[in-house]
Z-matrix of the N, CA and C atoms (Angstrom, degrees):
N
C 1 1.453
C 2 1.526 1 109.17
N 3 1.380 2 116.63 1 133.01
C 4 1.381 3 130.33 2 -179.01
C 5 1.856 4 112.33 3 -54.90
N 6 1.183 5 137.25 4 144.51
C 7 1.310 6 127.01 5 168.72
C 8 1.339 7 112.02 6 -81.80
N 9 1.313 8 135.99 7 139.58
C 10 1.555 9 139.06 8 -167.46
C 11 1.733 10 96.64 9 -103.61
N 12 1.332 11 92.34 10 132.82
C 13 1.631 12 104.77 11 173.48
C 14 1.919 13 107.59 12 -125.50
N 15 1.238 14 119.27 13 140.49
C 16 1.315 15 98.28 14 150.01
C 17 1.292 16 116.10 15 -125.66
N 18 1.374 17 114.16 16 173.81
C 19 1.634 18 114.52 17 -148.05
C 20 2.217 19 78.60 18 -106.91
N 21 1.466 20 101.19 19 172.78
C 22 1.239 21 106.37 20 -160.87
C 23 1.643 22 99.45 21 -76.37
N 24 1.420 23 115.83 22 -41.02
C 25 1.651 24 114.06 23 168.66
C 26 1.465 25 128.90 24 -47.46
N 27 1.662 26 109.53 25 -56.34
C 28 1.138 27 100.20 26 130.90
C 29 2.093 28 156.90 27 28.86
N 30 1.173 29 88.46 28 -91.83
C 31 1.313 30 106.29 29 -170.34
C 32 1.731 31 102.58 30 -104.48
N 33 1.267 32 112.23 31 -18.55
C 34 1.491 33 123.08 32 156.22
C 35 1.461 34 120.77 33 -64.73
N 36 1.219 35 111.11 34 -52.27
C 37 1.535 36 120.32 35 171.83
C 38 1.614 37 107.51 36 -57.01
N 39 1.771 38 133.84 37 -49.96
C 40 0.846 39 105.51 38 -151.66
C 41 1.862 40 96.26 39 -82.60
N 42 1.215 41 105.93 40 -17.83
C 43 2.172 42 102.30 41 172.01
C 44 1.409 43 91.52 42 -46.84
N 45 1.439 44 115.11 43 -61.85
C 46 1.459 45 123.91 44 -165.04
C 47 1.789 46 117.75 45 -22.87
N 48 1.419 47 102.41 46 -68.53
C 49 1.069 48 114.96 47 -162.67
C 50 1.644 49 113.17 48 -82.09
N 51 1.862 50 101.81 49 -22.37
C 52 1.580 51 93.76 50 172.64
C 53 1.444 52 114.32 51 -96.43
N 54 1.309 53 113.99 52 0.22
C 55 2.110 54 117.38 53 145.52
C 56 1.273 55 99.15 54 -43.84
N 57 1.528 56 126.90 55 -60.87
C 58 1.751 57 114.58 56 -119.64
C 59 1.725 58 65.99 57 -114.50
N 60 1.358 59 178.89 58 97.83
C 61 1.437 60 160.36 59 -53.56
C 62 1.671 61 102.28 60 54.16
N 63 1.343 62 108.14 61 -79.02
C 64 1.116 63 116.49 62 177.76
C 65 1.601 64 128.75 63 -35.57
N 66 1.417 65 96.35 64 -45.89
C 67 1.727 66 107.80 65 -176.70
C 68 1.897 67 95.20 66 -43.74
N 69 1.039 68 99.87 67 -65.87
C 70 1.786 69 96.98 68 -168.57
C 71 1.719 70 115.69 69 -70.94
N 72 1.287 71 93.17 70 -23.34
C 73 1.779 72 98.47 71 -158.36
C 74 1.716 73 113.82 72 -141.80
N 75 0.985 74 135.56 73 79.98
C 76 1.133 75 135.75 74 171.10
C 77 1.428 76 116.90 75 -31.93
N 78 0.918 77 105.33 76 -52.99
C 79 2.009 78 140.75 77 -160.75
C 80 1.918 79 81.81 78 -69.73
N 81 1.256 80 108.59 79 -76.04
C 82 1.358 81 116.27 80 -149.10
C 83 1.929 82 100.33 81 -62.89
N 84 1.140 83 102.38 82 -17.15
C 85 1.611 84 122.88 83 -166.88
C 86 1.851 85 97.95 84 -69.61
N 87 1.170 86 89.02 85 -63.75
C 88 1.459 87 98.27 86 -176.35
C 89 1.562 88 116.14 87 -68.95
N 90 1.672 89 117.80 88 -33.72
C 91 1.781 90 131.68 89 162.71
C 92 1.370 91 109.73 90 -32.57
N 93 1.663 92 96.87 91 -48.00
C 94 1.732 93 102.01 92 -172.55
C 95 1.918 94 123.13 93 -86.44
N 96 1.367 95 100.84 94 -18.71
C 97 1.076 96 107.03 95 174.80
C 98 1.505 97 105.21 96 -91.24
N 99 1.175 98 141.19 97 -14.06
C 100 1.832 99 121.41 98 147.38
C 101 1.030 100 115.45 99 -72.97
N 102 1.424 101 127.06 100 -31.08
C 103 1.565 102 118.20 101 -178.81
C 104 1.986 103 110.19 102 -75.82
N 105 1.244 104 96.70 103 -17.18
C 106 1.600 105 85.40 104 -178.66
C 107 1.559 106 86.41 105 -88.34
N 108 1.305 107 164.17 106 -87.01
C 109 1.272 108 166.43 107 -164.67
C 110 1.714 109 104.04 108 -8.44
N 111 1.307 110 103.65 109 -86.60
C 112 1.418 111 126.73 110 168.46
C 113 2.195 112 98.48 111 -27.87
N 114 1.122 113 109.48 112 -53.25
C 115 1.381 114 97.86 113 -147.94
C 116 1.782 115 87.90 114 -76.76
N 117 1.311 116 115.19 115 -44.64
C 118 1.636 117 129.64 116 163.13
C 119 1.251 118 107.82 117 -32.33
N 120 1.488 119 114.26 118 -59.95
C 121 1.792 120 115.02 119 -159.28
C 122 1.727 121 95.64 120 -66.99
N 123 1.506 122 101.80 121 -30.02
C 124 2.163 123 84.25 122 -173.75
C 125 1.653 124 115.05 123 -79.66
N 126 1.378 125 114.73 124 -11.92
C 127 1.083 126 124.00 125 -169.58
C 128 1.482 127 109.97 126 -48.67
N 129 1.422 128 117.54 127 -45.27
C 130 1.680 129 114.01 128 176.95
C 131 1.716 130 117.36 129 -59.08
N 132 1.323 131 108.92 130 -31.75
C 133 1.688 132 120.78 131 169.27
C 134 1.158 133 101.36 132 -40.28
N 135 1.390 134 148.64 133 -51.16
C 136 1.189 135 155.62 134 -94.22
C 137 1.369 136 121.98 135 163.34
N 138 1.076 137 126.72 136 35.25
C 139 1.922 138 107.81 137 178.41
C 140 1.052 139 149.49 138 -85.83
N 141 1.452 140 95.23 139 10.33
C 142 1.803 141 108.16 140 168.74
C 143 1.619 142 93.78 141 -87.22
N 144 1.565 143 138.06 142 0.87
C 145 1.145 144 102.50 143 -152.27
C 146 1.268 145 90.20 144 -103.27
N 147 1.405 146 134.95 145 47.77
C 148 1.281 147 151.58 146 176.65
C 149 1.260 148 110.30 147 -111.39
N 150 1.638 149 130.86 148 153.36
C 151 1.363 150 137.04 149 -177.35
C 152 1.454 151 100.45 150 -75.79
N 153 0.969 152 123.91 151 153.40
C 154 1.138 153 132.62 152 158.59
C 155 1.578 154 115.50 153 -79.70
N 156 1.377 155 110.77 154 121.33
C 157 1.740 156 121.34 155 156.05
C 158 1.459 157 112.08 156 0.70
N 159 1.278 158 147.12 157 76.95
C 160 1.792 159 116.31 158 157.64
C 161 1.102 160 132.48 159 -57.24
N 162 1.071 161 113.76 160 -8.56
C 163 1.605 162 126.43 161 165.17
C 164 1.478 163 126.52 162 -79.65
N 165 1.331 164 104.14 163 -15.36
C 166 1.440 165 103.90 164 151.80
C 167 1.231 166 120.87 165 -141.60
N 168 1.355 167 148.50 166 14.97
C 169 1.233 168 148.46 167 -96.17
C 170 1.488 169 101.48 168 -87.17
N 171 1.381 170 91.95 169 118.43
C 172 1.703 171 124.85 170 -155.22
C 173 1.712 172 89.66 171 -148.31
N 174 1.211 173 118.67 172 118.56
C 175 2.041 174 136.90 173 173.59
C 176 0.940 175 87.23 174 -41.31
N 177 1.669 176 137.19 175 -64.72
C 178 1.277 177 117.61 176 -140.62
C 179 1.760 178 110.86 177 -105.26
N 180 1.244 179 115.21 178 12.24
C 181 1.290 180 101.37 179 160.79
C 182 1.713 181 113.22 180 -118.92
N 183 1.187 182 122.33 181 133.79
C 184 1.198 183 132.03 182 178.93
C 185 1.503 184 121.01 183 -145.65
N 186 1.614 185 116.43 184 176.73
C 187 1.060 186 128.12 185 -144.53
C 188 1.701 187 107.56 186 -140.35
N 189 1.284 188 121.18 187 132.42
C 190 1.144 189 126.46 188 163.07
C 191 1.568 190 117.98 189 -120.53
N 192 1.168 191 141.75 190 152.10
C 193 1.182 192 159.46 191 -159.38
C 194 1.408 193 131.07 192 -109.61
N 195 1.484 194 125.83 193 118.13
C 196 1.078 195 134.46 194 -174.08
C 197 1.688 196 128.78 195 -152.45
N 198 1.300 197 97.99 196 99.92
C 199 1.806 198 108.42 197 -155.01
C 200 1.396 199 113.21 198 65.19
N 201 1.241 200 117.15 199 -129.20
C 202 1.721 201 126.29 200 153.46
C 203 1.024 202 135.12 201 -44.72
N 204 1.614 203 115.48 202 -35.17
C 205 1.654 204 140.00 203 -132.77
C 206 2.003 205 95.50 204 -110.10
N 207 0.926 206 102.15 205 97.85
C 208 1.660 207 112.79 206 159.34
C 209 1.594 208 119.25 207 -45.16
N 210 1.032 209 161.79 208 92.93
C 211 1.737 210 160.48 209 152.13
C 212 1.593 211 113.24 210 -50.31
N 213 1.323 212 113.62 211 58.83
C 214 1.868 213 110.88 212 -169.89
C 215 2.022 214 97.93 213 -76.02
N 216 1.301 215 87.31 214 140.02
C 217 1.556 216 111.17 215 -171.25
C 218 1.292 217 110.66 216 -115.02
N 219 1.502 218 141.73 217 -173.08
C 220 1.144 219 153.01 218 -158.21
C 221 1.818 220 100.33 219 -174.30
N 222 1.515 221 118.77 220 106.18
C 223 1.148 222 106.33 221 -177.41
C 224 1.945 223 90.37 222 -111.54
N 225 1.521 224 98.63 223 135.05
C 226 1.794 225 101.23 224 167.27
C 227 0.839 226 129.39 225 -145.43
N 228 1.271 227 111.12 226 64.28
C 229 2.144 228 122.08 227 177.94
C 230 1.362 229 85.54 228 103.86
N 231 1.334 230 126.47 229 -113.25
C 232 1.738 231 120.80 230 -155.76
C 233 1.210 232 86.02 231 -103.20
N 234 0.993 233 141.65 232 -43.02
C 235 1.881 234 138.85 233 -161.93
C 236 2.142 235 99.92 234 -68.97
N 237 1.550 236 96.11 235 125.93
C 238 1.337 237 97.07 236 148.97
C 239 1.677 238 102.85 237 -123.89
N 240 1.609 239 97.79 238 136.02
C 241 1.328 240 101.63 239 175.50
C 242 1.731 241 117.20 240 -109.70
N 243 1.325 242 122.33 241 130.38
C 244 1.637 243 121.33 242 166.61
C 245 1.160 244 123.06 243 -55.94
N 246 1.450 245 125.02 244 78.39
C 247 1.439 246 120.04 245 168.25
C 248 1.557 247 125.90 246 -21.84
N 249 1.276 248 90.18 247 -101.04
C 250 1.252 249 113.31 248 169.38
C 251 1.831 250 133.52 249 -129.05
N 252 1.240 251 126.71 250 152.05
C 253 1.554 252 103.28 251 160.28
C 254 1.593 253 115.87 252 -122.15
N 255 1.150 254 125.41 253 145.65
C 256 0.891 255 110.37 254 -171.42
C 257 1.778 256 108.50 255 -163.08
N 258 1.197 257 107.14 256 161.79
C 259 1.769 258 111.95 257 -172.78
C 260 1.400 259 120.03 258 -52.36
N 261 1.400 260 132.61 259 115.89
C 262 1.311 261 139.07 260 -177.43
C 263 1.547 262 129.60 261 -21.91
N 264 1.970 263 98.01 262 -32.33
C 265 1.322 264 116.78 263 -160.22
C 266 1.484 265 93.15 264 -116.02
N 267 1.165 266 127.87 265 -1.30
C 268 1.797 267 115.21 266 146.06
C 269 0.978 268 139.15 267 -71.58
N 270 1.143 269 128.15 268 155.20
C 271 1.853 270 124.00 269 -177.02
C 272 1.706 271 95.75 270 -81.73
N 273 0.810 272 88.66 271 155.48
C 274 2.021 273 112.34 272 164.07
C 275 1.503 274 104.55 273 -73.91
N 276 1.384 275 105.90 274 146.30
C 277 1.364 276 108.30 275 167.59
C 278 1.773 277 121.22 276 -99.32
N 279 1.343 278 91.70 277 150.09
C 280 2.032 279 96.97 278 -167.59
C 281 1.343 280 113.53 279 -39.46
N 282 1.844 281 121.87 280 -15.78
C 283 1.006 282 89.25 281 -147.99
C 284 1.551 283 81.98 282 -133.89
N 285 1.517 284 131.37 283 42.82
C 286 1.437 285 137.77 284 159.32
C 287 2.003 286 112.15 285 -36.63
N 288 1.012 287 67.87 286 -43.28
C 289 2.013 288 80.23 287 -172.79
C 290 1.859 289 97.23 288 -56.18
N 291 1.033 290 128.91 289 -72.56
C 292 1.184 291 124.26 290 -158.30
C 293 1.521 292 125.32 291 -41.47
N 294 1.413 293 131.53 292 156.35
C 295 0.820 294 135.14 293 -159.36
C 296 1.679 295 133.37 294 -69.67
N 297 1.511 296 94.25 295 -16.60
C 298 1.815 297 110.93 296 162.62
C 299 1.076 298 130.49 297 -81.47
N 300 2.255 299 91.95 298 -19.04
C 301 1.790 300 97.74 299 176.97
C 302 1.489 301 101.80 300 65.28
């Protein structure tokens, strides 16, 4: 099994998004923050079994799915790392590839 890392953007985004969750929904805020964990924590089981990026389509970065919210990963030999997560209907930033993610 791969070791799970997440990168500091990452783990910022997912506070991020269950702040601005929160505004309407406490309940639903916190719904989404086990389901992103859970879907994160299996990711090392398994990390090809993620889509691959179309935005860059590169093997080792991929994507799993949750409501709106994209989970883009970085798989590299045993390490999968959490890029970033972020809203379906945002662009990616230029510089996903790099090594801080």
């Amino acid at each position: 099994m791969a070791q799970l890392r997440w990168s500091l953007q990452a783990a910022q985004d997912l506070e991020d998004i269950c702040d601005f969750l929160a505004q309407d929904s406490p309940q639903f805020a916190c719904v989404f923050a086990q389901r992103a964990m859970t879907i994160i924590e299996s990711i090392p089981d398994q990390p090809r079994l993620g889509s691959i990026v179309p935005e860059y389509n590169r093997s080792e970065l991929r994507e799993r799915l949750l409501y709106n919210y994209r989970i883009i990963y970085r798989v590299q030999g045993e390490i999968v790392q959490i890029v970033t997560i972020t809203h379906g209907a945002r662009l990616l930033a230029s510089d996903l590839l790099s090594e801080d993610g």
